[in-house]
MOPAC internal coordinates of N, CA, C and O (Angstrom, degrees):
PM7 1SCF
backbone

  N    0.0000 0     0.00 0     0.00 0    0    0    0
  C    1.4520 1     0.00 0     0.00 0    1    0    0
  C    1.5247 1   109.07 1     0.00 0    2    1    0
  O    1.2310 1   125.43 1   -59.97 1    3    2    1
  N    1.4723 1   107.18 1   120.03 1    3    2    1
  C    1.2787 1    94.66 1   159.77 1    5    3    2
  C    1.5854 1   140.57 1  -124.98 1    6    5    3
  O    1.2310 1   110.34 1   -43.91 1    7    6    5
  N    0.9858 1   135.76 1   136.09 1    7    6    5
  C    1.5108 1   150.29 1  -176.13 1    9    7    6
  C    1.0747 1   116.34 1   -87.64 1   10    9    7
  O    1.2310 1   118.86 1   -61.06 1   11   10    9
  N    1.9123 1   119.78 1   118.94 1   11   10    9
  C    1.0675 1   115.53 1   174.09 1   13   11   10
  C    1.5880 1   103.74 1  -129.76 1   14   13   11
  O    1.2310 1   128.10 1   -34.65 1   15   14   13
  N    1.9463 1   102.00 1   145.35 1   15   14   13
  C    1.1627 1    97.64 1  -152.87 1   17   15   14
  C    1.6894 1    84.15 1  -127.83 1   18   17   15
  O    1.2310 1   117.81 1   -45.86 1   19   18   17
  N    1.3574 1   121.77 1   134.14 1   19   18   17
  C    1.6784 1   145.02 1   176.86 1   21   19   18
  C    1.3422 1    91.65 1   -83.10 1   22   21   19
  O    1.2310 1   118.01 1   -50.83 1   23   22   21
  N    1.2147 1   121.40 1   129.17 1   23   22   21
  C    1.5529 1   150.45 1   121.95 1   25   23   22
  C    1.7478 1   110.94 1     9.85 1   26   25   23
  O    1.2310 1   129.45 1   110.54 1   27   26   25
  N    1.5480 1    99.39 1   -69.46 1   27   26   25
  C    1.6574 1   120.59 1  -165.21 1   29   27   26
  C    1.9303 1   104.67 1   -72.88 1   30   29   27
  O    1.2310 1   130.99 1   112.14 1   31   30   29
  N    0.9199 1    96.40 1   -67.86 1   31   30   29
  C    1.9203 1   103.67 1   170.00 1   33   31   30
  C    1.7040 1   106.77 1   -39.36 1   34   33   31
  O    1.2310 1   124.44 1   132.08 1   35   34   33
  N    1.2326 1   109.08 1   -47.92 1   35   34   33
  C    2.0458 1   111.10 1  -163.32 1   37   35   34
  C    1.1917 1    80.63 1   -75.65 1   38   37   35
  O    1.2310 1   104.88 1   137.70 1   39   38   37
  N    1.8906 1   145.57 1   -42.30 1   39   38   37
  C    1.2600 1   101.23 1  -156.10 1   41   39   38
  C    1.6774 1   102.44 1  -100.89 1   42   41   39
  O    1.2310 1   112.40 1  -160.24 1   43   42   41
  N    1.2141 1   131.95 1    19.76 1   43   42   41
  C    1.4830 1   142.74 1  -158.79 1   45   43   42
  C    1.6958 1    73.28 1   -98.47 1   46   45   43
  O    1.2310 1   122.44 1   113.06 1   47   46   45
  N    1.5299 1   112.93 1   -66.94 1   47   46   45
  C    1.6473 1   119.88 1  -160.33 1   49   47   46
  C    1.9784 1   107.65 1   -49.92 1   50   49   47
  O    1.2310 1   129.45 1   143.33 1   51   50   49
  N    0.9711 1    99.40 1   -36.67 1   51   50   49
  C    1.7453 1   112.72 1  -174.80 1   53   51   50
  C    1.2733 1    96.44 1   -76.90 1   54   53   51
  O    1.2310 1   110.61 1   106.13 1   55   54   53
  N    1.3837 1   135.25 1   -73.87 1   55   54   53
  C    1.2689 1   124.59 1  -164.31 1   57   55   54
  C    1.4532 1   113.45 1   -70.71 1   58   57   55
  O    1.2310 1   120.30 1   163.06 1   59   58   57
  N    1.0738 1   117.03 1   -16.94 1   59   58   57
  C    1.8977 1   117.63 1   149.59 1   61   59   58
  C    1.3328 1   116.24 1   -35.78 1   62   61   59
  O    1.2310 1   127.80 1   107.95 1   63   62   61
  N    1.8681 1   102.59 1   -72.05 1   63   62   61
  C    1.0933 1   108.83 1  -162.15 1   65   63   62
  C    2.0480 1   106.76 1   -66.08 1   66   65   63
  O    1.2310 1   127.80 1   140.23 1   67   66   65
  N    1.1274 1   102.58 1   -39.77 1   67   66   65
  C    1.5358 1    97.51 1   172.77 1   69   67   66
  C    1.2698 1   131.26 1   -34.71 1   70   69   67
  O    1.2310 1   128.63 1   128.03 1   71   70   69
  N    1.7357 1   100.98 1   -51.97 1   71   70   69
  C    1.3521 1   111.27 1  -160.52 1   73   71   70
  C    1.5729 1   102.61 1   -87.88 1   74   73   71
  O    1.2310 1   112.32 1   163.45 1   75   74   73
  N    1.5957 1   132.10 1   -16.55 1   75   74   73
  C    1.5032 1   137.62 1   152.93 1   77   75   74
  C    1.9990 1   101.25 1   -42.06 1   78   77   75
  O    1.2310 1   129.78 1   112.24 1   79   78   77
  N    1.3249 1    98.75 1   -67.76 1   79   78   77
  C    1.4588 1   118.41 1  -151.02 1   81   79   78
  C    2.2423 1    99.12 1   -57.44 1   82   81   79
  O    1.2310 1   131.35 1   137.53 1   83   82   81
  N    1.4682 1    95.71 1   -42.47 1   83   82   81
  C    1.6525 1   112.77 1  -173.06 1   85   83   82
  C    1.8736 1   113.55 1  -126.14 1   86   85   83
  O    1.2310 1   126.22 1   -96.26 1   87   86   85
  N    1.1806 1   105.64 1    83.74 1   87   86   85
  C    1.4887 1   104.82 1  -162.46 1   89   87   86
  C    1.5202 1    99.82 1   -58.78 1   90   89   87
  O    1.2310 1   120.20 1   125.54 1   91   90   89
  N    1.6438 1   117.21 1   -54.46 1   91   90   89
  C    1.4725 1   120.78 1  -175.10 1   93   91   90
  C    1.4089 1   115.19 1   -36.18 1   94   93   91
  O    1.2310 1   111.01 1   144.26 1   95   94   93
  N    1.8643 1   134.52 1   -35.74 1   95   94   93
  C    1.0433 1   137.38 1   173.44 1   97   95   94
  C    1.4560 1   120.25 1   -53.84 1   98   97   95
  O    1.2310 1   126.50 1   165.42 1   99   98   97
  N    1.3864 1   105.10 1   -14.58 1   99   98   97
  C    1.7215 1    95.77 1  -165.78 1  101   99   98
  C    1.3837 1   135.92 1   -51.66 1  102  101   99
  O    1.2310 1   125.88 1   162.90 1  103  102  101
  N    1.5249 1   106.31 1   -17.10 1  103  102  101
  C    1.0846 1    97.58 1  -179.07 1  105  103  102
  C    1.8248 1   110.50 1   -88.62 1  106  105  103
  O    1.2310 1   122.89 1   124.81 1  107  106  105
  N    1.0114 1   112.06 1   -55.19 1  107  106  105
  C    2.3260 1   137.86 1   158.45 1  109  107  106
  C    1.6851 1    65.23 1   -12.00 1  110  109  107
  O    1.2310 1   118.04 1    77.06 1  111  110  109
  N    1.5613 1   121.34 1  -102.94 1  111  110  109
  C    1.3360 1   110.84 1  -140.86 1  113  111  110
  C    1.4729 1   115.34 1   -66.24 1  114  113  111
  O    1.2310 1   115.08 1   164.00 1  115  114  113
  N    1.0853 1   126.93 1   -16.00 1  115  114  113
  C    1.8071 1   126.21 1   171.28 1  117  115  114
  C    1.6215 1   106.71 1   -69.65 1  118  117  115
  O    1.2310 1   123.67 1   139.67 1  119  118  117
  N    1.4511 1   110.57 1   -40.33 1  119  118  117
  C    1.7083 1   102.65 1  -172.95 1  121  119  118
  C    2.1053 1    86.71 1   -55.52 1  122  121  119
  O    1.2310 1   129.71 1   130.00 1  123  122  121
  N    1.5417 1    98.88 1   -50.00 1  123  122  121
  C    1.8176 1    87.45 1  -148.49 1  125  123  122
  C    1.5362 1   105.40 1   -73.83 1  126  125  123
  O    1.2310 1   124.54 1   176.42 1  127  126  125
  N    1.1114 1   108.90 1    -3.58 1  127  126  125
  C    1.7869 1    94.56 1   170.97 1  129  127  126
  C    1.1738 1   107.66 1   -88.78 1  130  129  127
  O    1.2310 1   121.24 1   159.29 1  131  130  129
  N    1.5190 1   115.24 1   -20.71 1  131  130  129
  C    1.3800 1   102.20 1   176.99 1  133  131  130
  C    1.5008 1   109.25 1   -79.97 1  134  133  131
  O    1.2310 1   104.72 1   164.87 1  135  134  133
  N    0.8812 1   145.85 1   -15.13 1  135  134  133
  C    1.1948 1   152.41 1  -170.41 1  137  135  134
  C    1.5573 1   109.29 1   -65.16 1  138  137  135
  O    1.2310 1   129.06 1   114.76 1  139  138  137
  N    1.7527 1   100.16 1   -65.24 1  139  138  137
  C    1.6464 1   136.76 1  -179.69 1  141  139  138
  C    1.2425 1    85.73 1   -63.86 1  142  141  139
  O    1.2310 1   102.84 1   151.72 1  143  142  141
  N    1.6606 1   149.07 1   -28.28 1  143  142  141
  C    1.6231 1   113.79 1  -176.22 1  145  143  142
  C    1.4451 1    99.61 1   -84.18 1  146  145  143
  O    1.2310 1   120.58 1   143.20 1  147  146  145
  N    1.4007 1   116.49 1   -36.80 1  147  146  145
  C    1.4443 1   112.82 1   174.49 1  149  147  146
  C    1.0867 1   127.36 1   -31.05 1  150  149  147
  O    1.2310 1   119.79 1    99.89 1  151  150  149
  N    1.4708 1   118.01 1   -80.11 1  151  150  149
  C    1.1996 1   134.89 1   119.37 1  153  151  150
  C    1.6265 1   117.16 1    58.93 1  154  153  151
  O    1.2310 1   136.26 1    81.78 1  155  154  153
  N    1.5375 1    86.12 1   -98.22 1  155  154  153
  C    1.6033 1   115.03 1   174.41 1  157  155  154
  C    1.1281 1   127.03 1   -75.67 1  158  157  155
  O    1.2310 1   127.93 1   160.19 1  159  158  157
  N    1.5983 1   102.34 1   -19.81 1  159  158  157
  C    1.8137 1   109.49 1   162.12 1  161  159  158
  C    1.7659 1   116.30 1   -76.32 1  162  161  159
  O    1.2310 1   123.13 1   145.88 1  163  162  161
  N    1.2607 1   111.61 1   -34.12 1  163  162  161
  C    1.1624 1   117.07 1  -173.03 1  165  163  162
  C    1.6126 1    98.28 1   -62.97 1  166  165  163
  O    1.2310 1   125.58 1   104.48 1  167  166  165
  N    1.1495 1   106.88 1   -75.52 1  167  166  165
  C    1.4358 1   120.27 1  -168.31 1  169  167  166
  C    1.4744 1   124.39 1   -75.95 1  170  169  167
  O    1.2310 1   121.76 1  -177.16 1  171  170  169
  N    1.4980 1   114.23 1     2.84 1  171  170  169
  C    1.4427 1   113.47 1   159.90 1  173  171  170
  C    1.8467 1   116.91 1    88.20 1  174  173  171
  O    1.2310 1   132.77 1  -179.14 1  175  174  173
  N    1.4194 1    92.94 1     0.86 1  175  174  173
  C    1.8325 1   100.92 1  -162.19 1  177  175  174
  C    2.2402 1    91.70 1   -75.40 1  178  177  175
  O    1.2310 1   114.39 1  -172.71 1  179  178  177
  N    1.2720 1   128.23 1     7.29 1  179  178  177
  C    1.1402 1   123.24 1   165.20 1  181  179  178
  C    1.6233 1   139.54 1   -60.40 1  182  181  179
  O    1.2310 1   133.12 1   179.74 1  183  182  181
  N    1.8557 1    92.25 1    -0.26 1  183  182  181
  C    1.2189 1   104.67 1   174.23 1  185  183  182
  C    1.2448 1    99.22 1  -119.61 1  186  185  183
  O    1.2310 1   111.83 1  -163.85 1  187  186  185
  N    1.7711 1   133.01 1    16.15 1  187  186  185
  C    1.5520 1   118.83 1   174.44 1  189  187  186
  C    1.5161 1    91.44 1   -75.89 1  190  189  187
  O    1.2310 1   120.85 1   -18.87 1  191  190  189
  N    1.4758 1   115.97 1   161.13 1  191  190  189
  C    1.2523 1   154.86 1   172.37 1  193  191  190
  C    1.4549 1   122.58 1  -118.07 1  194  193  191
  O    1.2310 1   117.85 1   -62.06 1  195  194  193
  N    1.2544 1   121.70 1   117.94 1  195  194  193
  C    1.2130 1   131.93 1   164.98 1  197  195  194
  C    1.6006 1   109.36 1   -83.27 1  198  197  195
  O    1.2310 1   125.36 1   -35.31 1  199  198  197
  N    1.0121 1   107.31 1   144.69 1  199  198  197
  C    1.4465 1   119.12 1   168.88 1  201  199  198
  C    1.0968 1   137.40 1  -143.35 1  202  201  199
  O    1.2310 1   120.10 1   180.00 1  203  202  201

């Protein structure tokens, strides 16, 4: 079986769970995902694969 896991989704799923777990963070983790989607748009890493 294999599982492949995108960059953009793992960090959408994490900074979810953060901002549930630590409401005061919301913004700290919204600047940096927004940053990290940038990021990955700029530089194309939306087709790396974890495996």
């Amino acid at each position: 079986m294999n599982i492949h896991i995108t960059l953009g989704p793992l960090l959408a799923l994490i900074a979810g769970i953060l901002i549930l777990a630590m409401p005061r963070l919301l913004n700290f983790i919204v600047a940096l995902y927004l940053i990290a989607v940038g990021l990955i748009g700029l530089f194309g890493l939306g087709g790396l694969h974890i495996h």
